[in-house]
LUMRO-718171 format. One record per residue: residue number from 0; residue in one letter; y, z, x of N, C-alpha, C, O in turn. Coordinates in steps of 0.001 Angstrom, whole numbers, plus 500000, padded with zeros to 6 digits. Example, Ala and Ser with C-alpha at 12.3 -4.5 7.8 and 13.67 -1.06 7.14 Angstrom:
! LUMRO-718171
ATOM   nr  rest     n_Y     n_Z     n_X    ca_Y    ca_Z    ca_X     c_Y     c_Z     c_X     o_Y     o_Z     o_X
ATOM    0     A  494310  507800  513190  495500  507800  512300  496700  507800  513200  496681  508465  514236
ATOM    1     S  497750  507080  512850  498940  507140  513670  500030  507870  512900  501138  508039  513409
END
This chain:
! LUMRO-718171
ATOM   nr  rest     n_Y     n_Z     n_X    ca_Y    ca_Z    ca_X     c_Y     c_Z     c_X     o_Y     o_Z     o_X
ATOM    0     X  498795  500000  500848  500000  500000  500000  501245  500000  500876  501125  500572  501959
ATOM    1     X  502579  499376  500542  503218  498882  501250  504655  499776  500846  505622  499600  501587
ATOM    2     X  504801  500747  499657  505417  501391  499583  506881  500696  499105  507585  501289  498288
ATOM    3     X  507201  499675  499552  508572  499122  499053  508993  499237  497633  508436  498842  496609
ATOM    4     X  510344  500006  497855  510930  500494  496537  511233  499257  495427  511697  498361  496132
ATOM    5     X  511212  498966  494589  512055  497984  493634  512790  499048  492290  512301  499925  491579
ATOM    6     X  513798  498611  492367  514301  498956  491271  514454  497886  490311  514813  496771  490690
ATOM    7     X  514172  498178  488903  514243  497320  487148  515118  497903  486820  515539  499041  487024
ATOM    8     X  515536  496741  486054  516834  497160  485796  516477  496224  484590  516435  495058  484984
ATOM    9     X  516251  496323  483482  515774  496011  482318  515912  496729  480928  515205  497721  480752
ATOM   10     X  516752  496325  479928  517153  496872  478840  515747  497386  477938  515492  498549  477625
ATOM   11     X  514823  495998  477585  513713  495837  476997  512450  497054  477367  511655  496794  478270
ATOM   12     X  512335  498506  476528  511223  499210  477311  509598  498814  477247  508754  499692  477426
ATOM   13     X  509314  497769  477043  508106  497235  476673  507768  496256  477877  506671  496031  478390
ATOM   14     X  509431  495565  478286  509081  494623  479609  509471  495228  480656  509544  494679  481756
ATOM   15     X  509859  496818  480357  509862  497809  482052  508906  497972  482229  508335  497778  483302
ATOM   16     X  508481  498338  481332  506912  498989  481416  505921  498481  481720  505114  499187  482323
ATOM   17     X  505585  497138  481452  504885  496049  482068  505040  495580  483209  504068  495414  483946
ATOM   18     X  506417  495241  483623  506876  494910  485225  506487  496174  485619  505278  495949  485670
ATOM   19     X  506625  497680  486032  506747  498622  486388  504865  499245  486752  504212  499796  487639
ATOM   20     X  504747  498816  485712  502853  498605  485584  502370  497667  486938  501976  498090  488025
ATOM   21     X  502515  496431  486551  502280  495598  487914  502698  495621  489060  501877  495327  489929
ATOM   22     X  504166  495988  489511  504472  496574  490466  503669  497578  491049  503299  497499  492221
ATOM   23     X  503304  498747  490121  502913  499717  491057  501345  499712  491003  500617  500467  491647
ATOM   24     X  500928  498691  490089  499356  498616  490895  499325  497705  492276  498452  497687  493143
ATOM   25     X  500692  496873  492191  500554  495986  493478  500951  497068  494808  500954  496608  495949
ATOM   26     X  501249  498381  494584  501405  498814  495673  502873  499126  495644  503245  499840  496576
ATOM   27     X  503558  498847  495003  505132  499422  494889  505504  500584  494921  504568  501368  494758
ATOM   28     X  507131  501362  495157  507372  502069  494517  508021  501657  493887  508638  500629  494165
ATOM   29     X  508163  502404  492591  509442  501510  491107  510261  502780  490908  509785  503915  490867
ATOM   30     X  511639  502433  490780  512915  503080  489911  512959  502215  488475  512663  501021  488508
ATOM   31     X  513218  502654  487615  513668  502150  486730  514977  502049  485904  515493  503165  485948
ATOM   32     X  515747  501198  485165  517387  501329  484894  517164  501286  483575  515959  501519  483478
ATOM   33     X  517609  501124  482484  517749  500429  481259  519139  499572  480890  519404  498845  479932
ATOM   34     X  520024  500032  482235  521516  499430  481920  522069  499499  483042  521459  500193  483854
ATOM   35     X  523299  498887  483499  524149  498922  484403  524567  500039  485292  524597  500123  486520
ATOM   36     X  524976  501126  484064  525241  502451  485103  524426  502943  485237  524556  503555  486297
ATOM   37     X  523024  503232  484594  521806  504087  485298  521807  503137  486924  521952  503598  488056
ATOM   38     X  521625  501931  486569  521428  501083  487809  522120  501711  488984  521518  502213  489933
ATOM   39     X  523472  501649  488853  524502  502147  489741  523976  503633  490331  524056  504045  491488
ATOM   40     X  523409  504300  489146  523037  505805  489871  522156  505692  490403  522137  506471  491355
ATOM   41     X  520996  504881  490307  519935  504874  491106  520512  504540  492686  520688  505252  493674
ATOM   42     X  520644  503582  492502  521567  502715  494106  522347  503688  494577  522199  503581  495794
ATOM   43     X  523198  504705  494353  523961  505424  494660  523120  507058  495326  523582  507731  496246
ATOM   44     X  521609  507424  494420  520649  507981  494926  519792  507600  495981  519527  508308  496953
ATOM   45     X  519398  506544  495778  518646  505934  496964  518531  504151  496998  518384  503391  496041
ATOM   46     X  518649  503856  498342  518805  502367  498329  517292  501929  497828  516309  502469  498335
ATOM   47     X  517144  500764  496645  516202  500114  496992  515726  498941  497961  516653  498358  498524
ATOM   48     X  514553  498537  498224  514326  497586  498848  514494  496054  497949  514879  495079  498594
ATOM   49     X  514302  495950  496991  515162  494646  495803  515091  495327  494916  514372  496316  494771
ATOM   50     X  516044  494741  494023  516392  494987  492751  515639  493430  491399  515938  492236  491418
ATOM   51     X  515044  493881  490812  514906  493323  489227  515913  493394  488421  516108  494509  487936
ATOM   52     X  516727  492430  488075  517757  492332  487092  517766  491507  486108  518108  490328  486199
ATOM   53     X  517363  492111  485022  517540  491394  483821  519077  490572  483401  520140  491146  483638
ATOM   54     X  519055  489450  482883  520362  488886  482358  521277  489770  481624  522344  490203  482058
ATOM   55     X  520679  490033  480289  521473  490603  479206  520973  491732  479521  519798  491972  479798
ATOM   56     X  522321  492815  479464  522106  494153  479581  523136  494690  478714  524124  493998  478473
ATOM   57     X  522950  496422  477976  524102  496160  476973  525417  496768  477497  526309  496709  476650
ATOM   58     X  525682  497182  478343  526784  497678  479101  527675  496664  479597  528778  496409  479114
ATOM   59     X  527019  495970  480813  527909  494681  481737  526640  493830  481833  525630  494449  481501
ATOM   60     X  526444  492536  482213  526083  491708  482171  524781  491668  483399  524816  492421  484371
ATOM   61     X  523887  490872  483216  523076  491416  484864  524059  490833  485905  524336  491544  486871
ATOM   62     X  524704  489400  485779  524868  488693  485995  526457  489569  486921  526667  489426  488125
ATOM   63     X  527202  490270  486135  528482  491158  486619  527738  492270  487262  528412  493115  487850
ATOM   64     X  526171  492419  487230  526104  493516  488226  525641  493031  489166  525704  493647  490229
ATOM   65     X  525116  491964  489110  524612  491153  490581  526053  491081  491346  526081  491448  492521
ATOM   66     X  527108  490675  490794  527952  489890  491309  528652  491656  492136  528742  491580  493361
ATOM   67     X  529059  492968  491552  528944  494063  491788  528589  494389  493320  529208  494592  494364
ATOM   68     X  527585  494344  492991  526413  494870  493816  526943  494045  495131  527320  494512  496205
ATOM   69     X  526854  492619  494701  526673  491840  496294  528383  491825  496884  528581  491066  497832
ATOM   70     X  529478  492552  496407  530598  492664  496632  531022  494458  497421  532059  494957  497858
ATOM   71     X  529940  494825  497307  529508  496277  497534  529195  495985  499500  528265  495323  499961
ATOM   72     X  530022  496536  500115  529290  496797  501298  528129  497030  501736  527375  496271  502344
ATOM   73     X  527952  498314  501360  527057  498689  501335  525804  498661  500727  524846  499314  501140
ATOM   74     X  525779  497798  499590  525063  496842  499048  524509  495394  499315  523386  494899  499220
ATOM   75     X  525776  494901  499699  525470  493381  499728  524515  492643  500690  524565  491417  500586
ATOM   76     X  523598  493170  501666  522272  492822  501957  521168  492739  501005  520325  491858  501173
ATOM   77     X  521041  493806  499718  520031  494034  499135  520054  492806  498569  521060  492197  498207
ATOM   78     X  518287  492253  498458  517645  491235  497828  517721  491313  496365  517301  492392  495948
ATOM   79     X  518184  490393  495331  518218  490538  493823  517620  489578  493360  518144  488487  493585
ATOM   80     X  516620  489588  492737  516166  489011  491772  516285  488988  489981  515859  489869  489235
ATOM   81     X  516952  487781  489594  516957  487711  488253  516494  487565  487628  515992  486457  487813
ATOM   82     X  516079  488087  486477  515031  487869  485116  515854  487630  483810  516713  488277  483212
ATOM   83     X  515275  486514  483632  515904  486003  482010  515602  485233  481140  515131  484213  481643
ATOM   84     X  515638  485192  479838  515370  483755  478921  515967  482824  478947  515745  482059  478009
ATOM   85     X  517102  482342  480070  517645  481438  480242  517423  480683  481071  517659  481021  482231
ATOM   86     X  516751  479041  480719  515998  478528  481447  516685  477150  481737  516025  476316  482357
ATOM   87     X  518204  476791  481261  518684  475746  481630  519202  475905  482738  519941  476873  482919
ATOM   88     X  518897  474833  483925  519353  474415  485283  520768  474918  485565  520956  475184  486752
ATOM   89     X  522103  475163  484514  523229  475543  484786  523188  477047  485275  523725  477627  486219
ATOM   90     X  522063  477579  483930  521778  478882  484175  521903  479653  485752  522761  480354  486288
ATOM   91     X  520391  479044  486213  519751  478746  487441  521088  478925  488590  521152  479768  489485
ATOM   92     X  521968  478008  488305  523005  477776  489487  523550  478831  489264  523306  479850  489909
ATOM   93     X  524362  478765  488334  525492  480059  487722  524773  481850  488555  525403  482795  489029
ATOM   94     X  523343  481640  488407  522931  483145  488677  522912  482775  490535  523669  483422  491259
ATOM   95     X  522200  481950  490997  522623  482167  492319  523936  481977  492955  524111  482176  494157
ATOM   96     X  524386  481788  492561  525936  481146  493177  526746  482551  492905  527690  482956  493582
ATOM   97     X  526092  483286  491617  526692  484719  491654  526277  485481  492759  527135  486136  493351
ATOM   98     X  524974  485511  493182  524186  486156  494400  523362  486675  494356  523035  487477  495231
ATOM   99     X  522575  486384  493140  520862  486144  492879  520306  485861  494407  521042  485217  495154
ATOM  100     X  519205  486258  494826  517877  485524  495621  517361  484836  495128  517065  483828  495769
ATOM  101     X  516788  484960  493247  516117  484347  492930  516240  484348  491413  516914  485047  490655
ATOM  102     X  515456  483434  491218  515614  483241  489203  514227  483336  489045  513484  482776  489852
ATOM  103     X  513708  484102  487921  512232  483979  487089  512732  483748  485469  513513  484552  484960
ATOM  104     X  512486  483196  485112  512581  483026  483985  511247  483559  482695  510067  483215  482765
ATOM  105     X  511783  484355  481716  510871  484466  480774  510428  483245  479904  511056  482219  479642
ATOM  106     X  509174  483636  479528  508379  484487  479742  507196  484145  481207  506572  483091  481321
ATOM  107     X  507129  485196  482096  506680  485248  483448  505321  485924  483465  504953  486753  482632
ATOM  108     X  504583  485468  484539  503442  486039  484362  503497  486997  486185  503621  486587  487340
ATOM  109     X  503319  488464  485519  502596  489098  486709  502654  488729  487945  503497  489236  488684
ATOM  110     X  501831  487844  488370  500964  487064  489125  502258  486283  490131  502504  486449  491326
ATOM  111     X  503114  485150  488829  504352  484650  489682  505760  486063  490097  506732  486053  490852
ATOM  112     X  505430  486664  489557  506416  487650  489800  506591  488259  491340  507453  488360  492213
ATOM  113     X  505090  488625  491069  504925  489060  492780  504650  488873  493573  504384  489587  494540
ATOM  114     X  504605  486916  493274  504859  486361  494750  506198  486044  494710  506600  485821  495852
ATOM  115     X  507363  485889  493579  508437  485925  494039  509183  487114  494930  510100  487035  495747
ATOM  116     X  508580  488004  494545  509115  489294  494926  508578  489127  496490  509334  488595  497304
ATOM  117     X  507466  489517  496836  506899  488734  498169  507903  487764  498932  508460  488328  499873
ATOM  118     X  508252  486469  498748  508782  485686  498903  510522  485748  499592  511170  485056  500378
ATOM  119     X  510767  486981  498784  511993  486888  498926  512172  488120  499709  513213  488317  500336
ATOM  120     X  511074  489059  499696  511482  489939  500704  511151  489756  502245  511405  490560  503143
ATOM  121     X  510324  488118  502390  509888  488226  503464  511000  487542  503789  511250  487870  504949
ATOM  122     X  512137  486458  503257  512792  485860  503493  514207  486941  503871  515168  486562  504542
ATOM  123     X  514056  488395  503247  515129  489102  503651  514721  490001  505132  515500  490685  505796
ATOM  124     X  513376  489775  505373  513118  490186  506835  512873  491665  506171  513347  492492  506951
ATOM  125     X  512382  492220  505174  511950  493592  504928  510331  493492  505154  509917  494226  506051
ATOM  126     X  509556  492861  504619  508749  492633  505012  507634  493396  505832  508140  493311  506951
ATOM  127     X  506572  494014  505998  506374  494569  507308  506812  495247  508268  506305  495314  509388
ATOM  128     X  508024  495927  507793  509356  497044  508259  508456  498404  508548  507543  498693  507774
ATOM  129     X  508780  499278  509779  507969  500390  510056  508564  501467  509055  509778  501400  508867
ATOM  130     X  508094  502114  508619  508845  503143  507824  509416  504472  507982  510003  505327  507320
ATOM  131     X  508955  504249  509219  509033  505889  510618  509982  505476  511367  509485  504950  512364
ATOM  132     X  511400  505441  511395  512528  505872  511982  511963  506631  512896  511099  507487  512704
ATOM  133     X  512519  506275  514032  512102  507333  515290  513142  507174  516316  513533  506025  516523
ATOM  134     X  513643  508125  516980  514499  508386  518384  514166  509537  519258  514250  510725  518948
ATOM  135     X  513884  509176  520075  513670  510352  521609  512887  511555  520782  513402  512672  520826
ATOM  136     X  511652  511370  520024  510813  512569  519324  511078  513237  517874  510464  514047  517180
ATOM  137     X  512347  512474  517743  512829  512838  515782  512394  511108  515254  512562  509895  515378
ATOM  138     X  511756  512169  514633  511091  511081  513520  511703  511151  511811  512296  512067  511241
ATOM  139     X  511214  509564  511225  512255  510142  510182  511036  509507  509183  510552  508507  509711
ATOM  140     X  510424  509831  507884  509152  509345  507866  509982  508497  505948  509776  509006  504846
ATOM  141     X  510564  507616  506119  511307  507197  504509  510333  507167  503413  510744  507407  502278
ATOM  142     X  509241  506933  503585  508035  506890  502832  507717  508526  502221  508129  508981  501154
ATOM  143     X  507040  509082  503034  507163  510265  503047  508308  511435  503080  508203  512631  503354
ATOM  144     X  508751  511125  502931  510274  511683  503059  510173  512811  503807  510387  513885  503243
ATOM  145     X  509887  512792  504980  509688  514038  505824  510147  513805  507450  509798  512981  508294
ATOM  146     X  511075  514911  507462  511335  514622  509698  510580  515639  509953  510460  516723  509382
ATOM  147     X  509968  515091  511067  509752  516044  511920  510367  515895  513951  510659  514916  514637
ATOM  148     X  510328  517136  514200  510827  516528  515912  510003  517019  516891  510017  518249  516938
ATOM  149     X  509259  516457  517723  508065  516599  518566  507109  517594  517554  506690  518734  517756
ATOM  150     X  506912  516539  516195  505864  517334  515610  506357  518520  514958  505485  519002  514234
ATOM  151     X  507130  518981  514954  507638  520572  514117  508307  519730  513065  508947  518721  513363
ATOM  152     X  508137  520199  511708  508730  519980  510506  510203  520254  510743  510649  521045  511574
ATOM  153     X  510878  519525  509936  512821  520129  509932  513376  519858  508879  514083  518890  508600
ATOM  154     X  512947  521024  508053  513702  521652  507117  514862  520694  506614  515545  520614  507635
ATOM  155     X  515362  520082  505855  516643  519131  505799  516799  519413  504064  516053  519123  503129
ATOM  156     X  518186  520143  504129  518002  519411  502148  518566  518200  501879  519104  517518  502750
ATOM  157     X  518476  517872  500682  518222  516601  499643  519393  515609  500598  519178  514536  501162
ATOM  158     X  520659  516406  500531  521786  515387  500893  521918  515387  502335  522401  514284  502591
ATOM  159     X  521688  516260  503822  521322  515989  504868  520286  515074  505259  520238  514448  506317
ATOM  160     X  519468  515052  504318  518126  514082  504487  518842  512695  503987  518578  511713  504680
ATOM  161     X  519516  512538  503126  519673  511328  503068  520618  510841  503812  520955  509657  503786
ATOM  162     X  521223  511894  504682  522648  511451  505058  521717  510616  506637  521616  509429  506950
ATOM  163     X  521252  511735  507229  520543  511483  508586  519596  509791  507871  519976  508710  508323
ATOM  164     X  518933  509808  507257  517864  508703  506888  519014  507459  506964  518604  506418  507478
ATOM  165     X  520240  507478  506555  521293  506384  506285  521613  505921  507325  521515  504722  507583
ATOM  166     X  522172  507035  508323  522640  506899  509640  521192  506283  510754  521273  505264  511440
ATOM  167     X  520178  507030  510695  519265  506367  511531  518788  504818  511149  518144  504024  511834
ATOM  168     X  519171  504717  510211  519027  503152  509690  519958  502352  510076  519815  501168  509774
ATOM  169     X  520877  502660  510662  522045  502166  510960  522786  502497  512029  524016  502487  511988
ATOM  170     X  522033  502853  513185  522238  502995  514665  523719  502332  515156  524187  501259  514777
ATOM  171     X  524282  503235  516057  525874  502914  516203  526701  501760  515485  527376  500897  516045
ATOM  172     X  526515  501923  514229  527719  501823  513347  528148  502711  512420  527641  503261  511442
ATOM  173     X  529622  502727  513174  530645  503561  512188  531312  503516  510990  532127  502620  510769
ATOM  174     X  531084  504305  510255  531200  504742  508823  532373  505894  508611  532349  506938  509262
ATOM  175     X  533127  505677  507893  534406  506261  507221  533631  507720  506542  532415  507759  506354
ATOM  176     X  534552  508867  506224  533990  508815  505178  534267  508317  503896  533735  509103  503112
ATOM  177     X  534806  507449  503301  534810  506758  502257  533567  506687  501872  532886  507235  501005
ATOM  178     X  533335  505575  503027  531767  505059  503079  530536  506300  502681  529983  506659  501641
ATOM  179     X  530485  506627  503853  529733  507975  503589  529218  508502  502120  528047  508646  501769
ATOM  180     X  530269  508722  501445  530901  508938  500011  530254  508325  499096  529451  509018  498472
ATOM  181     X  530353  507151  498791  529958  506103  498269  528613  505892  498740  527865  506137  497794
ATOM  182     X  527925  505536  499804  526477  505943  499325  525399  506909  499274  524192  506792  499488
ATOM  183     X  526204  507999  498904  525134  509424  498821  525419  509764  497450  524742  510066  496466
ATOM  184     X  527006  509572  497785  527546  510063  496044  527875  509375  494914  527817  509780  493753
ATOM  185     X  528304  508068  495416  527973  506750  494712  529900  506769  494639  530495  507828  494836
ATOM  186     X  530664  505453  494336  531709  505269  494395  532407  505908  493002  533553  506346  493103
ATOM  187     X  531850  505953  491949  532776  506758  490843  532403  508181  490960  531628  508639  490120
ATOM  188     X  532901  508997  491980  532561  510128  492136  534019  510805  492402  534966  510049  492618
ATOM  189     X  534282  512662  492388  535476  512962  493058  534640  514313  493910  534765  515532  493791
ATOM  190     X  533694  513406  494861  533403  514205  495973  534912  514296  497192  535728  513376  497257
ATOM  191     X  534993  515360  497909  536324  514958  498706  535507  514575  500428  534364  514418  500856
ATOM  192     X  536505  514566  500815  535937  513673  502256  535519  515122  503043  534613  515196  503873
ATOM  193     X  536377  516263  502606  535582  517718  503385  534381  517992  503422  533844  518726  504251
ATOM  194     X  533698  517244  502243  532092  517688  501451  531383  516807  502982  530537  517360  503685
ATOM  195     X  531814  515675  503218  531430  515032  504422  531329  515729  505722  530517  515511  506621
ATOM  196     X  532228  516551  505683  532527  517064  507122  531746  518753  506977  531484  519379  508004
ATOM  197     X  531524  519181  505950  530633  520057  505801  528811  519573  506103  527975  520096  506840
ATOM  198     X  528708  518311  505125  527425  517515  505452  527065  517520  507014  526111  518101  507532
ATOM  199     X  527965  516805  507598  527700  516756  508871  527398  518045  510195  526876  518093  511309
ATOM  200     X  527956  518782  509429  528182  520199  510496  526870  520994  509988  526855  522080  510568
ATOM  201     X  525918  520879  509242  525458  521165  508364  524071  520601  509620  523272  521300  510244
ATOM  202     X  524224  519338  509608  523000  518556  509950  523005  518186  511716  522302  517452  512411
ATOM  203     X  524171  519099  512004  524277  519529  513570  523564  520381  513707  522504  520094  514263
ATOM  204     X  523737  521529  513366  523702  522520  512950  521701  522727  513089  521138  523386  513963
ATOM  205     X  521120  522076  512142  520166  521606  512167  519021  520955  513331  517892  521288  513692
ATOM  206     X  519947  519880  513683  519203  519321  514970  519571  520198  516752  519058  520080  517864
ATOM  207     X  520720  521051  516179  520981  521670  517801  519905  522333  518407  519908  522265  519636
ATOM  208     X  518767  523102  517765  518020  523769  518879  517159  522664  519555  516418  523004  520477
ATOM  209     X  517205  521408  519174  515845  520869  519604  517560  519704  520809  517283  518508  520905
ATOM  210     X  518126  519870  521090  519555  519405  521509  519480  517657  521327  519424  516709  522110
ATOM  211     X  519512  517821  519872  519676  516681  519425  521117  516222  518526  521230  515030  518240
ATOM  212     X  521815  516847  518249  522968  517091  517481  523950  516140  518027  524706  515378  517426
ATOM  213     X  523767  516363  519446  524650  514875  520246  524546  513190  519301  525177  512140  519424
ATOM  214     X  523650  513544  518560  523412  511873  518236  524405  511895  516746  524726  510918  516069
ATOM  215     X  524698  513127  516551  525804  512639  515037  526979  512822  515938  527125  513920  516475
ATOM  216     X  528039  511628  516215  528647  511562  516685  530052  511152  515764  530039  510303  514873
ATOM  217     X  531469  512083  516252  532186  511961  515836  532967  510715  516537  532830  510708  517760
ATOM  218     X  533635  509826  516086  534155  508410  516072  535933  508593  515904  536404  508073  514891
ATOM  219     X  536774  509204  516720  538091  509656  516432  538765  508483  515252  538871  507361  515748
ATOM  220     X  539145  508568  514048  540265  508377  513664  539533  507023  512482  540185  506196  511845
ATOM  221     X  538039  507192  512507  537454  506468  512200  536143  506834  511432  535745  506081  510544
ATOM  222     X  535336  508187  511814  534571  508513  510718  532988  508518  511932  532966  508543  513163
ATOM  223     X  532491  508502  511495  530838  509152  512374  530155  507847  512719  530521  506688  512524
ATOM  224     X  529013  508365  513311  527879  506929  513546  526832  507747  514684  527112  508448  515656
ATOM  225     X  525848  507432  514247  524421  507877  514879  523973  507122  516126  523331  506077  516023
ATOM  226     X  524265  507577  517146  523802  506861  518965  523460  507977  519443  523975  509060  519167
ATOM  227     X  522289  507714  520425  521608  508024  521808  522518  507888  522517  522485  508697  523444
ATOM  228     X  523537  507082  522537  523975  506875  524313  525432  508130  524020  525884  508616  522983
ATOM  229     X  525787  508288  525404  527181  508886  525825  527948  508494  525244  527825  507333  524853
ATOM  230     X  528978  509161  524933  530261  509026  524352  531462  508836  525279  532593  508715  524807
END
């Protein structure tokens, strides 16, 4: 099993439940949405590896959350796939040109689904991705959601864990906290930028006995970023 997250994002609970079914006998993990802003909270909780987006949704459109999403920094790598009853060729264009990966059209069978899904994640290079984050004996296990450092468990809560998991994914690049902000807490939030600077001191704090703390590095005038090397 290959563990890759997908999030549905599907109004219809009869065709979550079915996609969500096949997904996770194929080995998935599944989030599920029913609308736009659950969507947003999921993404804002944890990144998926693609997203399932239905056309019609009753909030905003799939089509305005694709377009969303891929306007999102911190988003706009993620792979999207569209699902819809709209099967004319304009359709088709209109959804990639918004920033679809891909179009399935209903009604779909199983079978083509998840080789599109396949398809497009091998084309986004996720694919066969290790899932064990690792640096100089800290390990970061995304699957398992567990660090450990030369083997000793480390304790991390919910929002240090995701903060460190973000940053080791993203080796010396610097992040605001805006940024920061926006993907732990999601952008319609009134977290303040202190909650950041508590996070961080927090998850020093944490890695100092094993003298690893050097690697959350402060970035003057600019916001943090996770490196091994000297400053």
């Amino acid at each position: 099993m290959h563990g890759k997250l997908i999030l549905v994002v599907e109004d219809e609970r009869a065709i979550r439940d079915m996609i969500a079914f096949g997904l996770k006998r194929a080995g998935y993990a599944v989030r599920e949405a029913e609308d736009s802003r659950a969507a947003r909270a999921a993404l804002a909780d944890r990144l998926p590896d693609l997203m399932l987006v239905d056309w019609m949704l009753p909030d905003m459109s799939g089509l305005e959350l694709t377009r969303a999403v891929k306007r999102d920094r911190l988003t706009r790598e993620l792979p999207i796939i569209m699902l819809t009853a709209r099967a004319e060729e304009g359709d088709k264009v209109t959804g990639l040109e918004n920033g679809a990966d891909d179009y399935v059209t209903k009604p779909f069978s199983p079978r083509e689904l998840l080789a599109r899904i396949a398809a497009v994640l091998r084309r986004a290079g996720t694919v066969g991705l290790n899932q064990v984050l690792e640096f100089e004996g800290l390990k970061l296990d995304q699957q398992g959601q567990r660090i450990t450092i030369n083997g000793d468990v480390l304790p991390l809560a919910r929002t240090e864990f995701r903060m460190l998991e973000f940053f080791m994914s993203r080796p010396e690049r610097v992040f605001s906290r805006e940024q920061l902000i926006a993907r732990l807490w999601g952008s319609d939030t009134s977290v303040e930028d202190r909650t950041i600077d508590v996070c961080i001191r927090r998850l020093r704090m944490a890695l100092e006995p094993y003298g690893l703390d050097r690697y959350i590095q402060t970035v003057r005038s600019a916001g943090y970023r996770f490196s091994n090397k000297a400053q």
